[in-house]
Backbone as CSV, one residue per row, in Angstrom:
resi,resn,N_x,N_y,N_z,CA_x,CA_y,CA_z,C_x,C_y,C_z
1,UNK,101.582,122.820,114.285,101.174,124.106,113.773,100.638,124.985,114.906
2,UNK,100.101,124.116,115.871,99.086,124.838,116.911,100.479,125.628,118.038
3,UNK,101.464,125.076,118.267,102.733,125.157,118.714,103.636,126.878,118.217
4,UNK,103.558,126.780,116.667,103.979,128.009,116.048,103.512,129.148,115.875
5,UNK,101.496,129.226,115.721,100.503,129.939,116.214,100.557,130.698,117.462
6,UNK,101.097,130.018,118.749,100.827,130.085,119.741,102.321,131.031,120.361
7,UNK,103.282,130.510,119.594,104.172,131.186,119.676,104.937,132.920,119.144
8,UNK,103.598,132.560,117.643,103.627,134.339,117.450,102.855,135.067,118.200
9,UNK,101.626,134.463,118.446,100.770,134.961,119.494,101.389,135.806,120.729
10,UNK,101.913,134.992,121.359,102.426,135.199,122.496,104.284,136.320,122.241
11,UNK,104.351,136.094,121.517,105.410,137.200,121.240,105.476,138.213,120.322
12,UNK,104.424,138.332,119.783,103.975,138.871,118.943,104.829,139.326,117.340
13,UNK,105.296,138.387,117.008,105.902,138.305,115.812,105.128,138.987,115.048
14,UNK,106.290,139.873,114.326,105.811,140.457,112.808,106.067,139.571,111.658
15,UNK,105.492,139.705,110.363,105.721,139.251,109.269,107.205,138.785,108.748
16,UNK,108.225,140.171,108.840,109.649,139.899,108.937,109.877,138.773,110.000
17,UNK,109.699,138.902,111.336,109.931,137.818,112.190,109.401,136.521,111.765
18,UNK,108.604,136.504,111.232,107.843,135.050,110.949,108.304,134.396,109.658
19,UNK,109.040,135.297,109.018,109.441,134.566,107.517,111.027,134.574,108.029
20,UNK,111.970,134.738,109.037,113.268,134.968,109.140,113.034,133.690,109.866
21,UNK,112.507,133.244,110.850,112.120,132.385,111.536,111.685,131.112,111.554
22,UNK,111.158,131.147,110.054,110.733,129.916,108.755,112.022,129.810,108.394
23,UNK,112.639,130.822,108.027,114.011,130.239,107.100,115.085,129.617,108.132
24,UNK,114.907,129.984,109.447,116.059,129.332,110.289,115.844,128.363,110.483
25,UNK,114.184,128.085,111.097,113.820,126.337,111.241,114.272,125.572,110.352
26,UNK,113.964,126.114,108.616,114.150,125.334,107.862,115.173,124.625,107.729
27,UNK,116.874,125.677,108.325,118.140,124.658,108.103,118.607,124.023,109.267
28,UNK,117.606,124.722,110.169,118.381,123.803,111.710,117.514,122.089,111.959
29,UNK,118.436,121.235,112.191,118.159,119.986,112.346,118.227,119.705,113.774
30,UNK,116.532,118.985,114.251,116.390,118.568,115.641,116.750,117.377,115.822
31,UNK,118.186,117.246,116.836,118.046,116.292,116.881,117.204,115.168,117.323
32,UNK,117.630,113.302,117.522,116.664,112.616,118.296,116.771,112.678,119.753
33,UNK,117.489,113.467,120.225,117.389,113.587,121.727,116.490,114.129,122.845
34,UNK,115.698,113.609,123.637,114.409,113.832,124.371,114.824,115.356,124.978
35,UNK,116.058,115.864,124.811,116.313,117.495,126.034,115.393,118.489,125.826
36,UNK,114.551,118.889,124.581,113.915,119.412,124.402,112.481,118.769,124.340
37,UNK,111.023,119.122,124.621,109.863,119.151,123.944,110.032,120.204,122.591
38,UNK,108.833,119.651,122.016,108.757,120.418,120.160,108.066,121.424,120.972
39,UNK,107.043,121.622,122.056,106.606,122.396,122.194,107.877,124.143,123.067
40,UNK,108.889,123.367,123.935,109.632,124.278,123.994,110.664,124.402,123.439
41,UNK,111.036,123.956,122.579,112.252,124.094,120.952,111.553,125.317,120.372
42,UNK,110.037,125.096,120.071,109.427,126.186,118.989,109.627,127.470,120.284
43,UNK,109.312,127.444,121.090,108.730,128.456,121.956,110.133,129.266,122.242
44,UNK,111.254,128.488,122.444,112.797,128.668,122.864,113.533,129.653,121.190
45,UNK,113.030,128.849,120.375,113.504,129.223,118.686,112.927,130.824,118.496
46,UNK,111.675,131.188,118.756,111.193,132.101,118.277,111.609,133.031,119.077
47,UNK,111.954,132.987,120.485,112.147,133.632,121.654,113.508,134.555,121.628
48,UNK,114.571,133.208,120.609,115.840,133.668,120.403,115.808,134.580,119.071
49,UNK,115.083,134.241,117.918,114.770,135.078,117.047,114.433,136.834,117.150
50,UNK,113.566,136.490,117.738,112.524,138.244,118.437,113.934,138.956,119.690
51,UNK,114.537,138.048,120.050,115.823,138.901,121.035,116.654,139.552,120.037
52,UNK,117.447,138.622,118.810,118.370,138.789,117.747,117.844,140.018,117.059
53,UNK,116.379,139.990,116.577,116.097,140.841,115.597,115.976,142.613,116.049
54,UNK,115.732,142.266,117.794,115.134,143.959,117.997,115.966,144.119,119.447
55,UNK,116.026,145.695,119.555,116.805,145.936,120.226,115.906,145.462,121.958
56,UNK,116.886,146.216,123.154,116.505,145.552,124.368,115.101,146.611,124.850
57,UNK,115.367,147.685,124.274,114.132,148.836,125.086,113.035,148.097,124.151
58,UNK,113.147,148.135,123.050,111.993,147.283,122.154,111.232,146.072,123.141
59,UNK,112.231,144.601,123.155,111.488,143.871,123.809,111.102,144.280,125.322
60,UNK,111.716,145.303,125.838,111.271,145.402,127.480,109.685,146.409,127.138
61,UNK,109.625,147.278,126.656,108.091,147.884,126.397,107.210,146.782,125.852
62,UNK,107.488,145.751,124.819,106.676,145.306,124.721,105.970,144.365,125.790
63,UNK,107.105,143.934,126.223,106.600,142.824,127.469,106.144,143.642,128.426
64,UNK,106.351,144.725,129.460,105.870,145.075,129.713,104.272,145.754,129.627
65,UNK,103.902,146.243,128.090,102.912,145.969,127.712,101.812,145.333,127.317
66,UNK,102.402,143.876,127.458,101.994,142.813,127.514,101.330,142.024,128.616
67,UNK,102.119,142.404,129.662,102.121,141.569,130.840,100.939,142.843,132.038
68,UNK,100.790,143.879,131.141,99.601,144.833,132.406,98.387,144.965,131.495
């Protein structure tokens, strides 16, 4: 949980993002293979979500606003 917290945090997911994002986890199956940590699957998942959902000037102001 502390993993998914940390991940809206840091990207700042909206409500829409966070319930589109629930529904994708929900049907994608991890496999048993060590290539990923859970901690960068979640971090990688949400990352690809927030790219899909908004355009590129969107995520570049925000990060930029983020990062000064």
């Amino acid at each position: 949980m502390q993993y998914l917290t940390n991940a809206c945090k840091i990207l700042m997911l909206n409500e829409f993002e966070i319930a589109a994002w629930g529904v994708w986890l929900d049907e994608y199956l991890l496999d048993d293979d060590d290539a990923y940590t859970v901690e960068d699957f979640v971090f990688n998942t949400a990352f690809y979500l927030k790219l899909n959902l908004n355009g590129e000037e969107f995520l570049e102001g925000m990060f930029v606003s983020y990062f000064n």
